[in-house]
C-alpha positions in Angstrom: 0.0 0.0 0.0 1.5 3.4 -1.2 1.3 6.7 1.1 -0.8 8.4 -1.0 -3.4 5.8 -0.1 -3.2 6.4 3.6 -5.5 8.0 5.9 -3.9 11.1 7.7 -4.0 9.2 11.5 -2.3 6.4 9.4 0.4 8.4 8.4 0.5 10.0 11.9 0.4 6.3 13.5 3.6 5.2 11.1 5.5 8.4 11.9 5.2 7.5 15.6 5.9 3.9 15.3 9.2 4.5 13.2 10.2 7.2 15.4 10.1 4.6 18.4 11.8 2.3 16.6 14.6 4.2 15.6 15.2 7.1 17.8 14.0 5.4 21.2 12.0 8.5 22.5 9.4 8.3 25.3 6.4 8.0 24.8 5.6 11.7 26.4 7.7 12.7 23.2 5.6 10.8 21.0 2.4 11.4 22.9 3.5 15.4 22.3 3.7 14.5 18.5 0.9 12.5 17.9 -1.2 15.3 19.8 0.9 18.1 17.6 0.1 16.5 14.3 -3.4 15.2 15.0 -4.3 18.9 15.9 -2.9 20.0 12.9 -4.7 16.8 10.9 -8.0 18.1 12.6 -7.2 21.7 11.5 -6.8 20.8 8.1 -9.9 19.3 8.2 -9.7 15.9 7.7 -7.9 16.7 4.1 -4.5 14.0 2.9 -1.5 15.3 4.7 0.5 14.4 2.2 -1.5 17.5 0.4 -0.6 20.0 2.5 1.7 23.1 0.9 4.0 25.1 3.0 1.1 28.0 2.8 -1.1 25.4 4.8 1.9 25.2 7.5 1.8 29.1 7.6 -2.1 29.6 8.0 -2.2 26.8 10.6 0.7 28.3 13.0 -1.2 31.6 12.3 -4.4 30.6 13.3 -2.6 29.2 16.5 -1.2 32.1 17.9 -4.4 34.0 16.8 -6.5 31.6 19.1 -3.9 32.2 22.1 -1.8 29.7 22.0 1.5 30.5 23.5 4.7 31.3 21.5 6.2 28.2 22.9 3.5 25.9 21.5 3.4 27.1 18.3 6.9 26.7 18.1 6.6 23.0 19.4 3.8 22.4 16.8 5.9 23.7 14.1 9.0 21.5 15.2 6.6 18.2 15.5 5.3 18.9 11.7 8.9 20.0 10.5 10.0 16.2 12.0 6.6 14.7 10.0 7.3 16.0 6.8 11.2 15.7 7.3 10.8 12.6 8.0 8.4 11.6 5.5 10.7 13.1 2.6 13.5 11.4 3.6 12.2 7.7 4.3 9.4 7.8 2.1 10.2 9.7 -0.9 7.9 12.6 -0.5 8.1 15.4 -2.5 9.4 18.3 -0.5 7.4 20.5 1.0 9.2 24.3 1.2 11.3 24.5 4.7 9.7 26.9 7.1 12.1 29.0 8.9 11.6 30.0 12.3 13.0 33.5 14.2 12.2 34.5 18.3 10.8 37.8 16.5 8.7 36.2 13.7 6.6 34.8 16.5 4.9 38.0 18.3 2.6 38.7 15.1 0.2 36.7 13.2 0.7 36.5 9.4 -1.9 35.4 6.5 -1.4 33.9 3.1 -1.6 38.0 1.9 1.0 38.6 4.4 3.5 35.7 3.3 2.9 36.5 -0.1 3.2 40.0 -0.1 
């Protein structure tokens, strides 16, 4: 069975499972992931994962900090999908999706697809 065939909570499931296997981290880690990238599954309403474009990365990290969630939780939401889609590029061939830099300063203001691509 290919990726692309894959429901999102799949993909999530063999993410977690290989990260386990070869990295060893606890499960708090991988609890903290799953939650991370189920969020963002949930937020992306139900939608492929492997569809998602780095715009889609942008809005959703947006719309976090725009609901209240701290600086510090974005950033370890945006670490747990940068692992996902690392990690899904390198062991499974997916095309790359654009890297998403992160700066301390970047993080105090919201920004909007207008904004990124302004």
């Amino acid at each position: 069975m290919s990726l692309s065939e894959l429901k999102s909570e799949n993909l999530i499931d063999i993410f977690i499972d290989e990260l386990w296997l070869e990295k060893g981290l606890s499960k708090n880690t991988l609890s903290a992931y799953r939650h991370d990238l189920s969020s963002f599954s949930k937020w992306y309403k139900g939608k492929s994962l492997l569809d998602v474009e780095r715009v889609d990365l942008l809005d959703y990290l947006a719309s976090r900090l725009k609901d209240g969630y701290s600086s510090r939780s974005t950033a370890r939401s945006l670490s747990s999908l940068r692992a996902f889609y690392s990690h899904l590029t390198t062991k499974h061939n997916l095309e790359k999706i654009l890297p998403i830099k992160s700066k301390a300063q970047s993080w105090d203001f919201p920004f909007t697809k207008n904004t990124i691509r302004g």
